[in-house]
C-alpha positions, -999 to +999 in steps of 0.1 A: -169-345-485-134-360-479-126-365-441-094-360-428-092-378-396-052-367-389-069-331-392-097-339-372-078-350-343-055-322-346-088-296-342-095-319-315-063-318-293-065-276-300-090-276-274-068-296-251-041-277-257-058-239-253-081-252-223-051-248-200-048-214-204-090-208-197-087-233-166-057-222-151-048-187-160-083-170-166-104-188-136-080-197-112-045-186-108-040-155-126-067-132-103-054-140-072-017-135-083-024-098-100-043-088-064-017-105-043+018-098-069+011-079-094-009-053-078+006-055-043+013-018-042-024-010-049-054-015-027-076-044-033-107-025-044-083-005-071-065-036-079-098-052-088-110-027-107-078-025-127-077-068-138-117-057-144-109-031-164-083-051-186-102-079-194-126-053-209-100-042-230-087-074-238-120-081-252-128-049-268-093-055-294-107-094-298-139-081-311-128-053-333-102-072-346-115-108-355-143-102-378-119-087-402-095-114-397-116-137-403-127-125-438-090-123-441-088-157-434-115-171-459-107-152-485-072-166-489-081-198-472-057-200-447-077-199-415-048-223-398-020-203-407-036-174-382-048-195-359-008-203-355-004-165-354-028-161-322-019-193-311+018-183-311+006-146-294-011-161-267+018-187-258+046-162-255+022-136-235+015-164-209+051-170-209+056-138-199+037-137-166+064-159-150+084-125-152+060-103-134+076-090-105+056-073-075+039-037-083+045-046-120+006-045-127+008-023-158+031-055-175+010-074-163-021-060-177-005-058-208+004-094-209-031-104-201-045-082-231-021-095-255-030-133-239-065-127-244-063-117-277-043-147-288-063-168-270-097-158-284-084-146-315-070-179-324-109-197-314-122-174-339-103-193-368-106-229-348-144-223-344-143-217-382-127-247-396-155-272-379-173-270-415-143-278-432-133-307-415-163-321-409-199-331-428-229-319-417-239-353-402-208-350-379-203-315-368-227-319-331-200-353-325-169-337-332-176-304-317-190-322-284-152-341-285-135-309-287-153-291-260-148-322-234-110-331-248-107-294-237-124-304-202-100-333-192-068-319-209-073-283-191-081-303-155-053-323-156-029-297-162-049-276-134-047-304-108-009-303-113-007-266-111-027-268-079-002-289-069+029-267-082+014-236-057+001-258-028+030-283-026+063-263-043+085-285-025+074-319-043+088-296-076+119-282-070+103-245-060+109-229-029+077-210-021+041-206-035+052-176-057+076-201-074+053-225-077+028-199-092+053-189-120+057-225-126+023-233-137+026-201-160+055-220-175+037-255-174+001-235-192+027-221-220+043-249-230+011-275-226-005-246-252+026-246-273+035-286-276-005-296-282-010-274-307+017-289-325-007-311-347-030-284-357+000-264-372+013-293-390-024-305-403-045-273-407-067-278-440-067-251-468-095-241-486-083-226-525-080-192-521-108-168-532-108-153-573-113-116-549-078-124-530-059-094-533-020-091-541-012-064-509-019-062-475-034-028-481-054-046-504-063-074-481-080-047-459-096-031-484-114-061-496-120-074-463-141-040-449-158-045-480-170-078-471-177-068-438-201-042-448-214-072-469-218-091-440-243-067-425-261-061-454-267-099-461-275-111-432-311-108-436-308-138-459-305-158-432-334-154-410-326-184-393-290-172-385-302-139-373-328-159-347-299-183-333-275-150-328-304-137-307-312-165-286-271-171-279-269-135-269-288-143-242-280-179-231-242-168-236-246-139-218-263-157-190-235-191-190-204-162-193-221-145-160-220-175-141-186-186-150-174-150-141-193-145-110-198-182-096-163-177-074-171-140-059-210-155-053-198-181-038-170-163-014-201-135-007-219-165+012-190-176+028-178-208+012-139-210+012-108-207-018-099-243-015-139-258-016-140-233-051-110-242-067-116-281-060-158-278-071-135-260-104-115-291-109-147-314-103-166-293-133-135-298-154-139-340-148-173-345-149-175-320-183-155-346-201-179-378-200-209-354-203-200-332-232-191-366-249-225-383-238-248-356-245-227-347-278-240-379-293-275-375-281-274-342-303-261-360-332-287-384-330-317-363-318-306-328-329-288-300-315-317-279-307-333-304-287-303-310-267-295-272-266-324-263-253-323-290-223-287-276-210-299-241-209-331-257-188-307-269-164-291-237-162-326-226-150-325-252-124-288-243-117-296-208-107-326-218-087-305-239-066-281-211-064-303-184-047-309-213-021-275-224-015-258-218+017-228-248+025-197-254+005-219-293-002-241-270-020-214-257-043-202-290-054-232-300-064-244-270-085-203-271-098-212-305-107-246-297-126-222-269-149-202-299-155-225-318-168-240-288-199-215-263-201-197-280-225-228-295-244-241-259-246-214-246-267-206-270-287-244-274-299-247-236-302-213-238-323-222-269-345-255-251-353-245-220-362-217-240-386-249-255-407-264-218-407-235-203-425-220-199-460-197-225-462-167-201-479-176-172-451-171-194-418-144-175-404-162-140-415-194-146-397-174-167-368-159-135-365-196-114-361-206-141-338-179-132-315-178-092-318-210-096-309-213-120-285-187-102-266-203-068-264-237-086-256-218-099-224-216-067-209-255-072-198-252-104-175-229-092-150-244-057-154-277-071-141-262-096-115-243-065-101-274-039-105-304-064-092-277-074-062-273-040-051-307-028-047-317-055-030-289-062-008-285-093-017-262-113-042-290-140-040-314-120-060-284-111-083-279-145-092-316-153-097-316-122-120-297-142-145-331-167-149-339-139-178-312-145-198-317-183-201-356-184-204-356-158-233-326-179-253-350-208-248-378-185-261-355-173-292-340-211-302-375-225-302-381-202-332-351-214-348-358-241-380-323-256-386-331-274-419-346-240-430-316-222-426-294-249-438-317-247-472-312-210-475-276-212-472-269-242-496-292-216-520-269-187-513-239-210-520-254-220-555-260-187-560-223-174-556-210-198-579-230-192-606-223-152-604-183-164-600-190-189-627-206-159-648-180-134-640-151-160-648-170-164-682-172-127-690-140-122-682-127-149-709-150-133-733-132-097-726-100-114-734 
């Protein structure tokens, strides 16, 4: 397989470049400006309920749209040229909330849909061009450097924005709000000037013999290979098993990342101690994700897999006991150290699971339903936290989701599923091979 290392670096610095907008906008800045801007003219409960309810949606159009993109995208090979689309989307959406004005929450929900969609979207189609970049040997290194790249580049620009809202002055802005729109400009154009090098160095697969001439067409074909999709997806047993165990262990990582800053203000540890322990998991990911990344490629992603989600374990232990803001940074610092790891494992692995032309198809499933399986985690951390009173028990709850992942990926043989695909692949090109043939003899 010929490696291009300009294109490799460019999927690389994607990460950097998007990372901003998950650091900045998502965790940090963007809640507290829609309950204190955007929503000033509603009360906080409603106001909560409505940024709730649009992320909901915001993920809703992401999974109903990106599986069909995605076959989109492999059958004419062009997987870069949407994730500029999305890219692009997401960019000009963030732009926008430097323009929300107070009581404007209905724009501001709307920007925040259109945002999320560009900016998972567009990791649909970066997700999927891992396998062609990159040999099998290398996918667990590379992805490892794209998930901490992500981690230092997203923390840098967050420790400035901290300081565009904390210290306006040292900028030029005359107030916090200032200083707030500010960082929506910085996150915009960080997104928009990094991603520079994946436009310009995007590979291209040859476009598929099935690639229709319309755009009606394009759909046609593309529903068709979804319902494909479904229907051969019990060749892959091994596939099937992996998408099991990350509905949990996702499930449980997403439910900490959502609810670690409401846990952590229900026991009484301040804004400032969460946004720094935020920063400090965004420095200490970088090193680790890096470090563990090549233990994976040299004893396996499973293995390594499997011993981040066992820290998790410990993780949530040490979070029913916590009770100073100390406490925080350490557990903060533990994420750190196998959030990163976890992904990019779970998304090197399910790259050597999949047909190699189909990447962006069954990237695509992976995400509609990873995204609907997410509803669970902060279902149970809410449900188990109201009965009992007690957030504690909510975030022990969340022990489930990570020991029956563990139970799932232990199940999983990599090198069989890698065998079946490379099967199915041979397969497929003789029946093209066959059908090319026929079609001569026809002439």
């Amino acid at each position: 397989m010929y490696v291009n290392k300009k294109a490799i670096k460019a999927w690389i610095m994607y990460d950097w470049a998007n990372s901003a907008y998950a650091t900045t906008v998502l965790a940090a800045v963007l809640p507290v400006f829609y309950a204190s801007v955007a929503a000033a003219t509603l009360d906080t409960d409603t106001a909560a309920s409505y940024l709730a309810y649009t992320h909901s949606i915001g993920m809703l159009c992401v999974a109903l749209l990106t599986p069909l993109l995605g076959t989109l995208a492999d059958l004419s090979g062009r997987k870069g040229d949407f994730l500029r689309i999305f890219a692009i989307i997401g960019v000009l959406a963030t732009l926008g909330f430097s323009a929300i004005g107070e009581g404007d929450w209905l724009l501001a929900s709307a920007l925040l849909v259109i945002s999320t969609i560009g900016f998972a979207g567009g990791n649909t189609f970066y997700d999927a061009m891992l396998p062609d970049l990159v040999p099998v040997e290398r996918r667990d290194m590379i992805s490892s450097k794209g998930y901490a790249y992500g981690y230092i580049g997203g923390g840098l620009l967050f420790a400035v924005n901290m300081l565009m809202i904390q210290q306006p002055g040292w900028f030029g802005m005359s107030s916090t709000l200032a200083g707030t729109r500010l960082a929506f400009i910085s996150v915009s154009l960080w997104w928009f000037l990094f991603s520079i090098p994946i436009f310009r160095h995007a590979p291209r697969r040859p476009a598929s013999p099935d690639l229709p001439g319309t755009w009606k067409g394009y759909v046609a074909v593309g529903v068709r290979r979804l319902r494909q999709t479904f229907r051969q997806m019990r060749r892959f047993p091994q596939l099937i098993r992996m998408l099991v165990a990350f509905w949990f262990f996702n499930d449980g990582i997403n439910t900490i990342i959502l609810m670690a800053t409401i846990y952590g203000t229900s026991i009484g540890i301040g804004t400032a101690d969460l946004m720094l322990a935020l920063l400090l998991t965004q420095f200490i990911g970088f090193p680790c994700t890096l470090l563990l990344g090549a233990w994976a490629q040299r004893w396996g992603a499973k293995r390594v897999l499997i011993f981040s989600l066992s820290v998790y374990i410990c993780i949530v232990i040490l979070g029913y006991f916590m009770t100073q803001a100390i406490h925080f940074y350490m557990l903060a610092g533990l994420v750190g150290v196998v959030q990163g790891v976890s992904q990019s494992t779970a998304r090197s692995m399910f790259s050597n699971l999949m047909p190699a032309g189909r990447t962006g198809e069954y990237f695509g499933f992976v995400n509609i339903t990873g995204k609907f399986s997410s509803i669970f985690g902060p279902f149970v951390f809410g449900y188990v936290g109201q009965i009992t009173g007690s957030t504690r028990w909510g975030i022990l709850s969340l022990i489930f989701f990570f020991v029956a992942g563990i139970a799932v990926l232990l199940t999983v043989n990599v090198q069989k599923g890698m065998q079946d695909v490379t099967f199915a692949d041979e397969e497929e090109g003789r029946k093209r091979s066959v059908g090319t043939l026929l079609g001569k003899v026809q002439m």
